[in-house]
C-alpha angles and dihedrals in degrees: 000000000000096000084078097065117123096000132092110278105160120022128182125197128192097327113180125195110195121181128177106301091346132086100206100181119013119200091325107190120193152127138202137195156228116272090013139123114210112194105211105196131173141139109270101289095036096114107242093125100038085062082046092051090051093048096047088048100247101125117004124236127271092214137343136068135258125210135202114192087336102309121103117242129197116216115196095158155018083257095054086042096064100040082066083059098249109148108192120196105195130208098244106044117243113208147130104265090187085062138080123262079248096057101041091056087048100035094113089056105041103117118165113318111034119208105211086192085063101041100047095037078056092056097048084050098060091034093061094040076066091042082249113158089195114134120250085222104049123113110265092216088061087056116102115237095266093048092044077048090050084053096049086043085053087042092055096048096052088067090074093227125168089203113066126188114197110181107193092325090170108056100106098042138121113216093257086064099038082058089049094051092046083051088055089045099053090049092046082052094054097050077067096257119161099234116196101196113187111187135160090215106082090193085071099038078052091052114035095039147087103181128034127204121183115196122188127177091357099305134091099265086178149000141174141108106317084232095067098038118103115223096228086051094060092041086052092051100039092055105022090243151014125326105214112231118252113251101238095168090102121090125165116254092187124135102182106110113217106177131021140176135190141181095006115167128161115177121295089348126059112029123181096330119174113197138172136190137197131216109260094008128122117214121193128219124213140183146115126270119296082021097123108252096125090042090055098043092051092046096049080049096052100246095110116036118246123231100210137335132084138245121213126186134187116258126153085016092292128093109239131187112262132177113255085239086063089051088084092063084064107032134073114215126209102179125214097233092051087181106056096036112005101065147023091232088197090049125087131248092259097045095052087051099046089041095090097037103051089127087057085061110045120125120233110292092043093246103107138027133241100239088177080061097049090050089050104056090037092056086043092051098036083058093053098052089043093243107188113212130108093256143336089261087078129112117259089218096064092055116104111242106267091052092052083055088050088051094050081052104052091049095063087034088061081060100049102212135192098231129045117194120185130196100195102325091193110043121134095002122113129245101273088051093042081057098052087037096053087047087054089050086054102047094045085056096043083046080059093257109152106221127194111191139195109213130164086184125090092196094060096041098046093055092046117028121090081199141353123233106204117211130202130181086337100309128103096239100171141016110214119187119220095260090058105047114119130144089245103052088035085060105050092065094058109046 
């Protein structure tokens, strides 16, 4: 492989992507190297992973050519793709979730008698080249969402491919596996691979790239050596303007304690976690990766039992003792995976909104609901929260990311809970819909909302979080107040 480095391996000229009433990609030129990582960054929409998705054989181009060390290749599927050797690793892991960790990475190679001693021993193989301890044998679908993105990463890699396409690989990761992944990548870089790396978070596409494209409404806005490119120049031309900048002065100075829990432990995560929250106060939650944040999230909501531990909120302006299966009448919940347990993808806008507040619609008599209510307070709420899309009829799986996140939202938001806790609010979305995302955080504290987030990412939590609770392995181990958040003190609580 290394007798690609430094020269053009994989070249793409004037490729177009039209679908019905929308030109995804128009006449998009570029080339990439051995040996070279190419950061491909845009708003949703932009078509970053349109050009992915044609690359990866998913859908095939409108126009244009692509070239692999000179010749032109025709990709009409996943399958030709990777016989051109184009690995893609996608943002929302696609996988098997019936099958073991071992089948899934092998799945493209498994012909008539299968030897489970190969297979597996070929697994274990691609997951240590990434550091990874998963077994070869566990069920892909018990695996939570980073560790299912770790075995598409390992699947990927046992193709053997010298194009790599990596679509928002890190967002579900902790910063330690972040770190692991960027390991993988360099190496794969110095074997001479051409690596494509979208990501929303322009510190790693800084760090981790040598080239930097920019692509906006379907077409390359910028492009240059990552070293030599402003930031303000890439948000300009990732969004054709200005972002203007949160408003992170206000912190809540609020004593009145609304939810509590103490003593909470569910099997292996949490154990033995205390917790408060103030009205009107955003607490971070921070941990690597199998620390326990999601767990403990699931089990205060309800979704995992608890073994022991209570759980008291404020109602009648006293806090009284609740069950965990009763949080859920108080709390919003924006999940980290929004696409196995936040939305109904085949549902419409309207439909997802109105799913959690059917009591709120019913007609007298309480036998039928009103649907021209639902509409109205889904087209209210999906006004609020900006969500771009041509009406709420339309399919959830058609919205980009960020507005899927802005729906989630306004679904918990039509309730008005007490209590807001979010698994990772930001994941997955770009930099336009982070910003409006982070707004809404903050008006909902300075409205008296208590909010508990997940975040894996110390810029987030710095600008929202009145203080950080650090988890590891399933216990709080530190309390850090805003002035004193920083990675490496963040860090050194949970290793």
């Amino acid at each position: 492989m290394n007798d690609r480095k430094d020269r053009t391996v994989l070249r793409i000229e004037n490729v177009s992507k039209q679908f019905p009433g929308v030109k995804a990609l128009s006449d998009v030129t570029m080339e990439a190297y051995g040996g070279e990582i190419t950061g491909l960054i845009g708003v949703n929409g932009a078509g970053k992973s349109t050009l992915m998705n044609i690359l990866g054989g998913v859908y095939p181009a409108t126009a244009g050519r692509i070239l692999v060390d000179g010749d032109e290749i025709h990709i009409h599927s996943p399958q030709d793709a990777e016989r051109h050797g184009i690995g893609f690793i996608h943002q929302e892991p696609l996988m098997f979730n019936y099958m073991t960790v071992a089948e899934n990475i092998s799945i493209s190679k498994m012909r008539g008698v299968v030897s489970y001693r190969e297979i597996n021993a070929a697994a274990a193989k691609y997951l240590a080249m990434m550091g990874c301890d998963i077994k070869p044998t566990a069920r892909v679908g018990r695996l939570p969402i980073g560790d299912r993105q770790m075995v598409e990463i390992a699947r990927a890699l046992s193709t053997g491919g010298m194009i790599l396409l990596f679509d928002e690989p890190t967002a579900s990761f902790a910063y330690k596996e972040k770190e692991r992944l960027f390991e993988v990548i360099r190496n794969l870089k110095a074997q001479g691979s051409v690596i494509f790396f979208i990501s929303h978070f322009l510190d790693e596409v800084e760090e981790l790239t040598d080239k930097t494209i920019v692509l906006r409404d379907g077409q390359v806005a910028l492009q240059g050596n990552t070293k030599e490119i402003k930031r303000s120049d890439i948000l300009r031309n990732m969004v054709g303007g200005d972002i203007s900048k949160l408003d992170d002065d206000y912190v809540s100075n609020e004593e009145r304690v609304v939810f509590r829990i103490k003593g909470l432990s569910a099997g292996h995560a949490p154990r033995n976690v205390d917790l408060e929250l103030r009205r009107g106060e955003i607490v971070g939650l921070w941990g690597l990766m199998g620390s326990g944040r999601t767990e403990l999230m699931r089990t205060i909501y309800g979704l995992d039992r608890a073994d022991a531990g209570e759980v008291m909120i404020e109602t009648g302006g006293e806090l009284k003792n609740i069950s965990f299966d009763k949080v859920r009448n108080f709390c919003g919940y924006v999940t980290e995976a929004r696409h196995d347990d936040g939305l109904f993808l085949p549902w419409s806008i309207w439909e997802n909104i109105a799913a959690p507040n059917l009591k709120s619609f019913l007609n007298l008599g309480g036998i039928t609901l009103d649907f021209k209510a639902q509409r109205r307070a889904a087209e209210e709420y999906a006004s609020k929260l900006n969500v771009k899309a041509r009406g709420v009829d339309v399919k959830m799986e058609a919205l980009s990311g960020g507005n899927q996140q802005k729906v989630i939202m306004a679904k918990w938001l039509l309730r008005n809970p007490m209590v807001f806790l979010l698994d990772e609010p930001t994941r997955g979305v770009d930099v336009g819909a982070k910003a409006e995302i982070h707004r809404m955080i903050k008006t909902l504290s300075k409205s008296g909302t208590a909010i508990l987030m997940v975040s894996s990412e110390i810029e987030e939590i710095s600008a929202l979080s009145d203080r950080v609770l650090v988890l590891n392995r399933g216990r709080v181990t530190a309390e850090v107040k805003k002035e004193d958040i920083d990675k490496e003190l963040l860090m050194s609580y949970c290793v």
